[in-house]
C-alpha positions in Angstrom: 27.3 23.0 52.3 26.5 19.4 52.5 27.9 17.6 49.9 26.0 13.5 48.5 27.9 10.6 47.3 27.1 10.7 43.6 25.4 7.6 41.6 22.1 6.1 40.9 19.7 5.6 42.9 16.5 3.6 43.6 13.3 5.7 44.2 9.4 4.1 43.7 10.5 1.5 41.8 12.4 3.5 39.7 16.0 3.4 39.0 17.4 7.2 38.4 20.6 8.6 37.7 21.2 11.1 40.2 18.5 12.6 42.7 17.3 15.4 40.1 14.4 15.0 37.8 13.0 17.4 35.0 9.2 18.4 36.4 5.9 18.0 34.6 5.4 20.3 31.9 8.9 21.6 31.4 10.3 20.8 28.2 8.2 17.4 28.4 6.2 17.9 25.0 8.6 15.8 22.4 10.9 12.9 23.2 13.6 15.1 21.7 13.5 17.5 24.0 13.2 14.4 27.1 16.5 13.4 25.3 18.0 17.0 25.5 17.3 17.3 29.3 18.4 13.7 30.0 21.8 14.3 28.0 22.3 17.3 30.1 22.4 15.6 33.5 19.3 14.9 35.0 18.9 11.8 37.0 15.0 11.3 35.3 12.6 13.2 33.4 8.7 13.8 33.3 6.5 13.9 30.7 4.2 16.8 29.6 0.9 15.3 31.5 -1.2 13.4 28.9 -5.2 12.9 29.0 -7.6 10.9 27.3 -8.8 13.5 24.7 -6.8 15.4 22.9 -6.8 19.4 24.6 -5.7 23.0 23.0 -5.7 24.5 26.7 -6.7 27.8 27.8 -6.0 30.9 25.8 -3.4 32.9 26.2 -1.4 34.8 28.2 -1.1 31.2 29.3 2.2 32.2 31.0 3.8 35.3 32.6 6.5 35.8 35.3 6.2 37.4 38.7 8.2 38.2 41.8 9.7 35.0 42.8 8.4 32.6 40.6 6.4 32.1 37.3 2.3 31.9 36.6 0.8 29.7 34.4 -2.6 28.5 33.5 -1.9 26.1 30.3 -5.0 24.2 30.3 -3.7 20.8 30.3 -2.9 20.7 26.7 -1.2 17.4 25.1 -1.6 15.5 22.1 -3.7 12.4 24.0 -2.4 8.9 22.9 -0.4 10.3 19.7 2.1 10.9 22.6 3.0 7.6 22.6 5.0 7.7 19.7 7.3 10.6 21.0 9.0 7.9 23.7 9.6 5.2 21.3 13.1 6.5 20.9 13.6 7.2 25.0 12.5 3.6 25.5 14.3 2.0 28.7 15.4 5.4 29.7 13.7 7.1 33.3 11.0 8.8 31.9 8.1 9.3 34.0 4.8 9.7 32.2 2.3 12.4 33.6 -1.0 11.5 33.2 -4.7 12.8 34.0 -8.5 12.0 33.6 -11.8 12.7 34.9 -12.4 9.6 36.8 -10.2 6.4 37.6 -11.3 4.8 34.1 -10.1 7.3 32.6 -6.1 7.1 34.6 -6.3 3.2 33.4 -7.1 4.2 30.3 -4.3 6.4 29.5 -1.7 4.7 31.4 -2.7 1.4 29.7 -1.0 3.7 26.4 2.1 3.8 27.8 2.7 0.3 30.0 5.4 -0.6 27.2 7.4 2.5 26.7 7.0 4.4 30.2 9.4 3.6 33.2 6.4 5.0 35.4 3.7 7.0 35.4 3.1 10.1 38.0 -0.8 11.1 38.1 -1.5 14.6 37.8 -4.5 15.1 40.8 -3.3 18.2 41.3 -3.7 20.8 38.5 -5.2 24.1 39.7 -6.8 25.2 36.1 -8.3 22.8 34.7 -11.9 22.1 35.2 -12.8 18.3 35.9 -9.1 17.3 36.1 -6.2 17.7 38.5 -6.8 19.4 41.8 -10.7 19.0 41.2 -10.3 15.0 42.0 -7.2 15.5 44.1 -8.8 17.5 46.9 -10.9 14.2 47.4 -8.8 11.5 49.4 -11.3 9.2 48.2 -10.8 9.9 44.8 -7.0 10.1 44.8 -7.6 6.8 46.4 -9.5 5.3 43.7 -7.1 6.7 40.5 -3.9 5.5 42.3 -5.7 1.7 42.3 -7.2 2.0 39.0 -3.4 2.7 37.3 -1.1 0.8 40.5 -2.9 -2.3 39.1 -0.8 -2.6 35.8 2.3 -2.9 38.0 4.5 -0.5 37.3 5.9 2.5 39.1 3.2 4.8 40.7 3.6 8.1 41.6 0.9 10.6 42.6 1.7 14.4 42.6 -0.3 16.0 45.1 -2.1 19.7 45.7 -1.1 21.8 48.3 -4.4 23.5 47.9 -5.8 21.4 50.5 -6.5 21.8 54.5 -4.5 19.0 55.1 -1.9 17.3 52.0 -1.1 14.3 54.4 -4.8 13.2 54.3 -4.7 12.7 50.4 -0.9 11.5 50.7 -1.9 8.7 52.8 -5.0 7.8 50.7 -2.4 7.6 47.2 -0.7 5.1 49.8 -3.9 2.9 50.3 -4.1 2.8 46.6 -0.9 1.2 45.6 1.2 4.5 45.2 4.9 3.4 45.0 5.4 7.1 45.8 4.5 10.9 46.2 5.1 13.8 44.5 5.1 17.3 46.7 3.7 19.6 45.6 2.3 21.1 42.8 1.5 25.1 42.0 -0.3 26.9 44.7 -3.7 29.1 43.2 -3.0 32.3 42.3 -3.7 35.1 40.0 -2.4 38.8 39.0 -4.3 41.7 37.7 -3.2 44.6 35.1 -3.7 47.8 36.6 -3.2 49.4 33.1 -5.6 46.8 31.3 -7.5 46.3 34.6 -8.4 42.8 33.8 -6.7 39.4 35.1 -3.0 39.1 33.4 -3.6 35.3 32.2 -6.5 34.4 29.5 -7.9 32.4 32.4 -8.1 34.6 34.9 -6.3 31.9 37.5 -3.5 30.2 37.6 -0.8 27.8 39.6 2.1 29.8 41.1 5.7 28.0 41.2 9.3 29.3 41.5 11.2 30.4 44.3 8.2 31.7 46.3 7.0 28.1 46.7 9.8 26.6 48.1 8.9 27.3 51.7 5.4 25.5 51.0 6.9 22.8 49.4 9.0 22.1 52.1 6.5 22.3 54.6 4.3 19.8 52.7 7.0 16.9 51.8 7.8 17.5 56.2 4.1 16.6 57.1 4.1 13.6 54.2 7.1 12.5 56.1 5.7 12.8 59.1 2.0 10.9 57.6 3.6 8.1 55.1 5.8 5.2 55.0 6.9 5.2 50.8 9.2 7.4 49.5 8.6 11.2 48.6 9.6 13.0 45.5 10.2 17.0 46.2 9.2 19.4 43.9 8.7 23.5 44.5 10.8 26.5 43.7 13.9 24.1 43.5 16.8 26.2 42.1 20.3 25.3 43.9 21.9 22.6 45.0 21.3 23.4 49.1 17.7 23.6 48.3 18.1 20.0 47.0 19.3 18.9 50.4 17.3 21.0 52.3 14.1 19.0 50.7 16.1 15.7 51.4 16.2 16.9 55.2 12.4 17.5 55.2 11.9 13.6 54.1 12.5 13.7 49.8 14.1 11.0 48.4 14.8 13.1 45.1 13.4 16.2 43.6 11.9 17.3 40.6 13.4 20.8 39.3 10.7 23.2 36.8 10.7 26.8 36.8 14.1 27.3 37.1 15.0 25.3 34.0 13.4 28.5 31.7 16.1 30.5 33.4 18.7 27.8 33.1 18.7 24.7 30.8 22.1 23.7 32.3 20.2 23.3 35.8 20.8 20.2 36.4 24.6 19.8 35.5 24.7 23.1 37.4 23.1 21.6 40.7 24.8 18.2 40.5 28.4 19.9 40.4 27.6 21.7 43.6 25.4 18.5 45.1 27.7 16.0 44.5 32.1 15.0 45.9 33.4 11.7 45.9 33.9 12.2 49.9 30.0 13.6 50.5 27.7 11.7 52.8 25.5 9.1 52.1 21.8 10.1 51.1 20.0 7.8 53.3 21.4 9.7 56.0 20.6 12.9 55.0 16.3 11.7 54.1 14.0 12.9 56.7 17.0 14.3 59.3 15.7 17.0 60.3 12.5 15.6 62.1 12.7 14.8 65.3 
């Protein structure tokens, strides 16, 4: 297997300590637990995302596992600006805050919570459950256009995680460009749902839901390829991410690090598992291993 040359690296404007960052949503709801996963060798983490209102989310089942992967239809919920006092003791760390609003006033607003204790901020335009938020703005180029200029304008570190559940993800990737994105974050969960044949009604209390996991990863990597292919800043992979080969197989399809979710319920030691395998003192440099296998 290729083997990396271990030590921090630069990604977006941020500095990270390795290529591996915790996801959105995974462990991300208490600077404790940000702590936890930073202490156990991820390079970065990312918050829980965090709106302008307080939110309870959907009902439950709000989670359940599948073949090759996990649903989950959460709802979006987060504790709104009385999050802010969970990173207070994380300060200077890489910690990402996730964030998400109904229009672009509503990205400046939250983000403006943060400026002094986030490292960056990735906006959530991407959510497949939530009514209003996520995917409903990021399907719209326009519109992912218009958030990533409303929060890139405070000058810090912009990332924009993207829907797959588009025609064409390179479309809204390059419009998070035109808006001052420092980079992009492939992908998030694909739409999907599961029914009970014994209850015979929809498994989740929302009916729908995002699908991640294992089953992914083939979409991911297909989507951070054509990002590669579309845009010129760098490109964070995230999707079913669970050894250290998938790591460089998403660095060969044009990721300059990865973010790593589902398979931290399985494993909380992911990331010191996936950096012993990822990383020798004689492996090759990343920069040569980004984007190698296009053409």
């Amino acid at each position: 297997m290729v083997t990396l040359k271990p030590g921090p690296i630069n990604v977006g404007g941020l500095r990270l300590n390795n290529h591996l960052l915790l996801a959105a949503g995974i462990l991300g709801t208490t600077g404790a637990s940000l702590a936890r996963i930073l202490a156990s060798g991820a390079g970065g983490v990312v918050t829980k995302s965090i709106g302008p209102e307080p939110k309870a989310g959907h009902h439950g089942p709000c989670v359940v596992t599948v073949d090759g992967g996990v649903l989950n239809a959460m709802g979006l919920p987060n504790p709104s600006s009385g999050f802010t006092r969970e990173l207070e003791a994380i300060r200077g760390q890489p910690v990402v805050v996730s964030i998400f609003g109904g229009n672009p006033e509503e990205f400046a607003t939250v983000a403006g919570w943060f400026a002094g204790n986030a490292a960056g901020f990735e906006l959530n335009v991407s959510c497949p459950h939530a009514a209003g938020y996520g995917a409903a703005l990021g399907s719209d180029p326009a519109i992912v256009e218009a958030c990533t200029r409303a929060v890139s304008r405070l000058g810090l570190p912009t990332w924009v995680k993207l829907t797959p559940n588009v025609t064409d993800i390179a479309e809204c990737g390059r419009a998070a460009q035109r808006g001052g994105a420092t980079a992009i974050v492939a992908i998030n969960t694909l739409k999907a749902m599961r029914i009970s044949t014994a209850l015979r009604r929809p498994v989740l209390g929302n009916t729908f839901g995002g699908l991640s996991g294992p089953a992914v990863f083939p979409v991911a990597v297909r989507s951070v390829y054509d990002l590669y292919e579309a845009c010129s800043i760098p490109i964070v992979g995230c999707g079913g991410i669970t050894t250290a080969d998938n790591v460089v197989e998403m660095m060969m399809a044009g990721a300059s690090a990865v973010e790593i979710g589902s398979a931290v319920m399985d494993d909380i030691g992911i990331f010191a598992t996936i950096a012993g395998d990822l990383y020798a003192p004689d492996g090759e440099d990343p920069a040569g291993i980004v984007g190698c296998a296009h053409a």
